[in-house]
C-alpha positions in Angstrom: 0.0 0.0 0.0 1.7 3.4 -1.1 2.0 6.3 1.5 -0.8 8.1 0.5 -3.4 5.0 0.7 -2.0 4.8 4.1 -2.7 8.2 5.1 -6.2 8.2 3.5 -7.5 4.7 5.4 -5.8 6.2 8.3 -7.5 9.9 8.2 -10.9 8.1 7.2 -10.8 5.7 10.4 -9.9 8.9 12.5 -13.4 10.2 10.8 -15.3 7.1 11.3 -14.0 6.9 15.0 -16.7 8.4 17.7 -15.7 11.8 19.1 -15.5 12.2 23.0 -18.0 15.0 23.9 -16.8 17.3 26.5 -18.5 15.3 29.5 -17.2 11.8 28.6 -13.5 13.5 28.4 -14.2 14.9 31.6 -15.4 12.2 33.3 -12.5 10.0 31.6 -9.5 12.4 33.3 -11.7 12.2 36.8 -11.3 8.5 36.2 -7.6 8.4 35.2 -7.0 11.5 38.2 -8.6 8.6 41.1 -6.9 5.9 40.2 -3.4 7.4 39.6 -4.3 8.8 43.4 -5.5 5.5 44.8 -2.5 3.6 43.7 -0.2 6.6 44.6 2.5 5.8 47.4 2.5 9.3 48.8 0.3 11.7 48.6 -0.6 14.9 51.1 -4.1 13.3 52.3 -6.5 10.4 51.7 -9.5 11.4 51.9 -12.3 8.9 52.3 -14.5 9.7 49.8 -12.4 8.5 47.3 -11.1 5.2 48.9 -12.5 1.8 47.7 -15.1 -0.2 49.7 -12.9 -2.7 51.4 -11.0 -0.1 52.9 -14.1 2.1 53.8 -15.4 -0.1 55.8 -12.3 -0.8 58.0 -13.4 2.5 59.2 -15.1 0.1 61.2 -12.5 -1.7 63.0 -12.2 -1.9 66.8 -16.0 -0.6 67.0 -16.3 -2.3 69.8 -14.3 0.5 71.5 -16.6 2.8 70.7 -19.8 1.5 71.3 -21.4 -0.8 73.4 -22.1 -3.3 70.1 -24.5 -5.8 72.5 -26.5 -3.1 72.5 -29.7 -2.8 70.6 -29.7 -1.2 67.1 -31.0 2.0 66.5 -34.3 2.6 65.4 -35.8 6.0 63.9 -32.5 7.9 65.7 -32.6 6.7 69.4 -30.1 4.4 71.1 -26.3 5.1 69.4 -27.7 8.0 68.0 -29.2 9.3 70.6 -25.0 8.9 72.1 -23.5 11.1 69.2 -25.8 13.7 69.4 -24.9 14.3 73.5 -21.5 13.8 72.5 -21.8 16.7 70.0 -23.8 18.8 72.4 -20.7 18.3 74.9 -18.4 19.2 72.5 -20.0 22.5 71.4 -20.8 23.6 74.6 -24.5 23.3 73.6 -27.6 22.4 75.3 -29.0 19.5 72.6 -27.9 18.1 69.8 -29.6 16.4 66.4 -28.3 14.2 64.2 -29.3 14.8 60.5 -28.3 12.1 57.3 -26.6 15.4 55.3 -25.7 19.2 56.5 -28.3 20.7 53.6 -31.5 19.6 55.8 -30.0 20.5 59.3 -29.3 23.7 58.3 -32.8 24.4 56.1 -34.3 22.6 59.6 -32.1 25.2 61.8 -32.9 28.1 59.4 -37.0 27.0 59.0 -36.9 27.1 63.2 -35.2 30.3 63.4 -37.5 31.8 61.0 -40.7 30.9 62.7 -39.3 32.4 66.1 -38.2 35.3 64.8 -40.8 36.0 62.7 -38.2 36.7 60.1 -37.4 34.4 57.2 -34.7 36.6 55.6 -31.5 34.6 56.3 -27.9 37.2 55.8 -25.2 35.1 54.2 -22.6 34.9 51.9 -22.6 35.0 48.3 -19.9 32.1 48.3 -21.7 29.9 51.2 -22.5 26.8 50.5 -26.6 27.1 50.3 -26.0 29.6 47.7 -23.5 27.6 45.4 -24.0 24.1 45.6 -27.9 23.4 47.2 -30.5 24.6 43.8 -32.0 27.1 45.9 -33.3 25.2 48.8 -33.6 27.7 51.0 -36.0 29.3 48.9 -37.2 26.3 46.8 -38.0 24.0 49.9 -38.0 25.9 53.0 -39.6 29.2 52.5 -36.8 31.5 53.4 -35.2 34.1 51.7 -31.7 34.0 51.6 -29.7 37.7 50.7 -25.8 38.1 50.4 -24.2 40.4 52.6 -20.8 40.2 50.4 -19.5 38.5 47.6 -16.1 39.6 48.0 -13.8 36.3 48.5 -13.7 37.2 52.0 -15.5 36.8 55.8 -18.4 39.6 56.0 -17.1 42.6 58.4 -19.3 44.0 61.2 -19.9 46.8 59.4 -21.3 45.4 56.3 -23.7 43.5 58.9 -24.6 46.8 60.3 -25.1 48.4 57.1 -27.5 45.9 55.3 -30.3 48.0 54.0 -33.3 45.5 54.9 -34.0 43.5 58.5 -33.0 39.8 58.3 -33.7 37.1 61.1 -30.8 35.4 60.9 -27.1 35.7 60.0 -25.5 32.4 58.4 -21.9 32.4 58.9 -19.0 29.7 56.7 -16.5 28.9 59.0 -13.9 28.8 56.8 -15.7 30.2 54.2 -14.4 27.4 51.7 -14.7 29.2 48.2 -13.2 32.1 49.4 -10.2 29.7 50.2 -11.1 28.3 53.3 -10.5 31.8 55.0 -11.8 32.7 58.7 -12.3 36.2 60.1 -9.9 37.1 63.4 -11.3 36.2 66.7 -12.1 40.1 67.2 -13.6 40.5 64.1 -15.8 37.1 64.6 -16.8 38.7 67.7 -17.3 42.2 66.4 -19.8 40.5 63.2 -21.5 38.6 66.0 -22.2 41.4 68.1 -23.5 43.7 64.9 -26.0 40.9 64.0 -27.3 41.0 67.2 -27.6 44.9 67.4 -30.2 43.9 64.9 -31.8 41.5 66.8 -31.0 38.9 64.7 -30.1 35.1 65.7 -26.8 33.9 64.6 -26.2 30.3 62.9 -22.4 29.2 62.1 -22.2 26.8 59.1 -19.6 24.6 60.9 -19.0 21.9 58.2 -15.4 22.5 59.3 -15.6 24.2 62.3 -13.7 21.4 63.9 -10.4 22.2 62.3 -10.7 26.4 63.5 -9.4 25.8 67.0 -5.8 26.6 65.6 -6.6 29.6 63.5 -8.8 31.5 66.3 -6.8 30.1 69.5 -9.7 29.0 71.5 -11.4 25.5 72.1 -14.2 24.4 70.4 -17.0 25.4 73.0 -16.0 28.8 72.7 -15.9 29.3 69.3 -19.5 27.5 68.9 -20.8 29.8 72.3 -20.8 33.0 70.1 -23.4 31.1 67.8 -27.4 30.4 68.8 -26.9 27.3 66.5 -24.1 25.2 65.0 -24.6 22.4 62.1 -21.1 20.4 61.4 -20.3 18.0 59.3 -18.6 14.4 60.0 -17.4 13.1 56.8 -15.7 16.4 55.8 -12.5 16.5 58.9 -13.3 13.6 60.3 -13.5 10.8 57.2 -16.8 9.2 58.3 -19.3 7.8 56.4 -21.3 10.8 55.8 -23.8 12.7 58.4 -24.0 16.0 59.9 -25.3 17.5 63.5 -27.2 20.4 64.8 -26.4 21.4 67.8 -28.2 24.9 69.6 -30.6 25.1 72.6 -32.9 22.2 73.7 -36.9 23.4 72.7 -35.1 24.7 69.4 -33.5 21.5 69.0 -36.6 19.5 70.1 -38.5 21.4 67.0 -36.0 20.8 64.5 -36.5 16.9 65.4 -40.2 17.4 64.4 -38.8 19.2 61.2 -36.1 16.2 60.6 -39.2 13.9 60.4 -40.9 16.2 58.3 -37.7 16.7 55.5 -37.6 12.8 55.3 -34.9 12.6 58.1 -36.0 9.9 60.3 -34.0 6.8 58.6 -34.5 3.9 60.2 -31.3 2.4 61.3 -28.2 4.4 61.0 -25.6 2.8 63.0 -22.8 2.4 60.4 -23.1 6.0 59.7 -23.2 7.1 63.3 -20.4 4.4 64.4 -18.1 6.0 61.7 -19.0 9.6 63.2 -17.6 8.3 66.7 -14.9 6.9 65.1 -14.3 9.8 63.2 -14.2 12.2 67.3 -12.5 9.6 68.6 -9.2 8.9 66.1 -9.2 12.3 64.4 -10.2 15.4 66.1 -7.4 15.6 68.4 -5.3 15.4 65.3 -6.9 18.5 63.2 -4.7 21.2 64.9 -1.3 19.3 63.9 -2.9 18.9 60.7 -3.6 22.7 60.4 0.0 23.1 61.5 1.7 21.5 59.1 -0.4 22.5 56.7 1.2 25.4 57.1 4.5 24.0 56.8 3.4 22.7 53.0 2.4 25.4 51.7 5.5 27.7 52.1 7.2 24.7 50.8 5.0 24.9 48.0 5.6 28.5 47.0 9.2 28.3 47.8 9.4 25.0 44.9 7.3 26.6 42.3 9.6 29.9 42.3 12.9 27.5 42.2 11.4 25.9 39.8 11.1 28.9 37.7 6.8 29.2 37.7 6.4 32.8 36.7 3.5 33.5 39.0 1.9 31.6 41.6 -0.4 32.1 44.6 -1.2 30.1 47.2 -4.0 31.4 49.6 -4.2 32.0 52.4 -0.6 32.2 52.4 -0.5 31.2 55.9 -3.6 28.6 55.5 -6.4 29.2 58.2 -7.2 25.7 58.5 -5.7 22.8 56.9 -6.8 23.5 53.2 -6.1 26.2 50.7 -6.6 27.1 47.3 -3.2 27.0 45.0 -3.4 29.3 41.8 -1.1 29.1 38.6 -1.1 30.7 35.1 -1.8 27.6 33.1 -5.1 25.4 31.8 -6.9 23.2 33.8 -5.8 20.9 30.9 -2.4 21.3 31.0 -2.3 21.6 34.9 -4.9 18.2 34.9 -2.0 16.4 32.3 0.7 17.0 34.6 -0.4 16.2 37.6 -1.9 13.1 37.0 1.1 12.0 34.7 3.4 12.8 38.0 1.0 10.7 40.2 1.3 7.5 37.6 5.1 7.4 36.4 6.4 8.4 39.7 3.6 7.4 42.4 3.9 10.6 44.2 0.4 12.5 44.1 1.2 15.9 45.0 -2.2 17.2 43.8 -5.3 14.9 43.8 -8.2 17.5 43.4 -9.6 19.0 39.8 -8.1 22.3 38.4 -11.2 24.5 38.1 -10.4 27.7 35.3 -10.4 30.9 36.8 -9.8 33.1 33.7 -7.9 32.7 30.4 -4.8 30.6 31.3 -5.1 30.6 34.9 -6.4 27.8 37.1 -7.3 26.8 40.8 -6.8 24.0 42.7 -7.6 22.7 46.5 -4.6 21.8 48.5 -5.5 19.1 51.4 -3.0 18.0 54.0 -4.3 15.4 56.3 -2.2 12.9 58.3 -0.6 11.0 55.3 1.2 14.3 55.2 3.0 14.1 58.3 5.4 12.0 56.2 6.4 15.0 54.3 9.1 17.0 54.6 9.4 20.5 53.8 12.0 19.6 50.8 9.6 16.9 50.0 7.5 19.0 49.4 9.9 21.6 47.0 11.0 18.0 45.1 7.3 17.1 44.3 6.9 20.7 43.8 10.0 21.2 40.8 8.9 17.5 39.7 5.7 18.3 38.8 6.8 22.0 37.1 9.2 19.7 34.5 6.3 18.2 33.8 4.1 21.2 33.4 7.1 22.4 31.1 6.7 19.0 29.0 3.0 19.3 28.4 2.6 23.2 28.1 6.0 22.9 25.2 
């Protein structure tokens, strides 16, 4: 066959051949991205969600130190669950506790409550927070409220913003860390100072506490306190502390002993969730003493981080906060998400050392975002572990970008 037959069965097979469309490449790389990270040897955190079964459910393991297991199962949330919930309480320095199966219906419960004692159902909150980005509306779609954004500057609301709003609201709905802003947190005094301005306007204050458990470090006070300047705190158990999933509510008992009612209501009342609530204990138990040495060293990475990419010759990079406020931060670089998404997963196949395990979102013409997490698997890691990985991974970027 002469040259040019070649080339013309070979372009016509490239014709016949079926074209990705933009999802199916996207959800091929998210393949290719979890499995270079689940057979990855090192790596700066493992984070549950994307573990297989078998080693999910060693979660599991040693149970028996948890819970009484000759107990009786739970049934419609008493028994172990009834447990968690006044081991939450204790923890938060609150009255009561509730136990909810995900953090969107204990907060629309929480928010519905407030609401109907106020007499209010505006709810003050963040552009960036998480009702507003990721939940369709709910607040307004399911729950009757009426959510308005006090900011939408990639920061924590200030006092005077709360004192400024130009309409009443009921309640103020607080991030901690705001996570699209880059997991950021205000001061202690200006938590305190937004706090006090909400309730100048006699409004109640609820702290989305999905990761309140890793702000001790950042604001230099235990846990209790930091949830005491709130009437209500939901957090989350799966996000610090690798269980199964769940979330809690936590605030005074006859508002509590509402949003119970309301948990029915919203479909909340499973019928057995020990594995779940097991996982959440074992999630307080082995990991939340941990968090501040997490957020420590997290600290530690990223100036390790910045100080590799600039070796390495990166002409711009940011990583932010550039002291992180908890043990996740955002890392920016002038590049696609392609080309960023290419190199990183190429680095965690040929050399087993995932450095970056989360999706590059585009931020603007050639410049991309990624989440930095730094759990316990990166205790391991050095500082110049870190700048290795880091120069490692910019050849790479070099290779791919040409």
């Amino acid at each position: 066959m002469s040259d040019t037959a070649e080339q013309s069965t070979g372009q016509a097979a490239d014709e016949a051949r079926p074209q990705l469309t933009e999802t199916e490449r996207l959800l091929r790389r998210r393949i290719r991205r979890i499995s270079a990270y689940q057979r990855a040897k090192r790596t700066l955190a493992r984070p549950g969600l994307l573990a297989p079964l078998r080693e999910r459910l060693s979660l599991l393991d040693g149970a028996d130190t948890l819970y009484d297991l000759d107990e009786p199962s739970d049934l419609y949330g008493n028994g172990i669950v009834e447990a968690l919930e006044e081991k939450v309480a204790v923890l938060l320095g609150k009255e009561a506790a509730a136990f909810f199966p995900t953090g969107t219906m204990a907060q629309q419960v929480a928010l519905r409550c407030w609401a109907g004692r106020t007499g209010n159902p505006t709810v003050a909150l963040h552009a960036l927070a998480h009702p507003e980005v990721y939940e369709r509306d709910a607040f307004r779609e399911v729950s009757g409220l009426r959510p308005v954004q006090v900011t939408s500057e990639p920061r924590q609301p200030t006092a005077d913003e709360i004192r400024g709003f130009e309409e009443p609201f009921g309640a103020l709905m607080l991030e901690l860390p705001l996570r699209d802003a880059g997991f950021v947190l205000p001061t202690w005094e200006e938590l305190t100072e937004v706090v006090e301005a909400a309730r100048e306007r006699d409004a109640v204050v609820h702290f989305d506490g999905a990761r309140l458990w890793e702000t001790t470090v950042h604001f230099g006070r235990p846990l209790a306190e930091i949830a005491d300047l709130a009437d209500s705190v939901y957090v989350s158990f799966y996000k610090s502390l690798q269980a199964f999933g769940g979330a809690a509510l936590a605030g005074p008992k006859t508002l509590i002993d509402e949003a119970k009612t309301w948990r029915h209501r919203y479909g909340g009342a499973v019928f057995q969730q020990f594995p779940t609530v097991l996982s959440a204990l074992a999630g307080l138990e082995r990991e939340l003493h941990r968090l501040p040495e997490y957020v420590t060293h997290a600290r530690v990475v990223a100036a390790a981080l910045r100080e590799g990419l600039a070796e390495a010759g990166v002409p711009w990079a940011r990583v932010h906060p550039e002291a992180p406020h908890t043990f996740d931060f955002q890392l920016w670089l002038p590049y696609s998400v392609d080309e960023l998404s290419e190199a990183a997963i190429g680095q965690s196949e040929e050399t087993g050392t995932a450095l970056f395990i989360n999706p590059w979102d585009e931020k603007g013409p050639g410049l991309s975002m990624t989440e930095v997490n730094v759990r316990g698997a990166a205790l391991e890691w050095t500082a110049a572990d870190v700048r290795t990985a880091a120069a490692d991974f910019v050849a790479r970027l070099r290779e791919v970008s040409g």
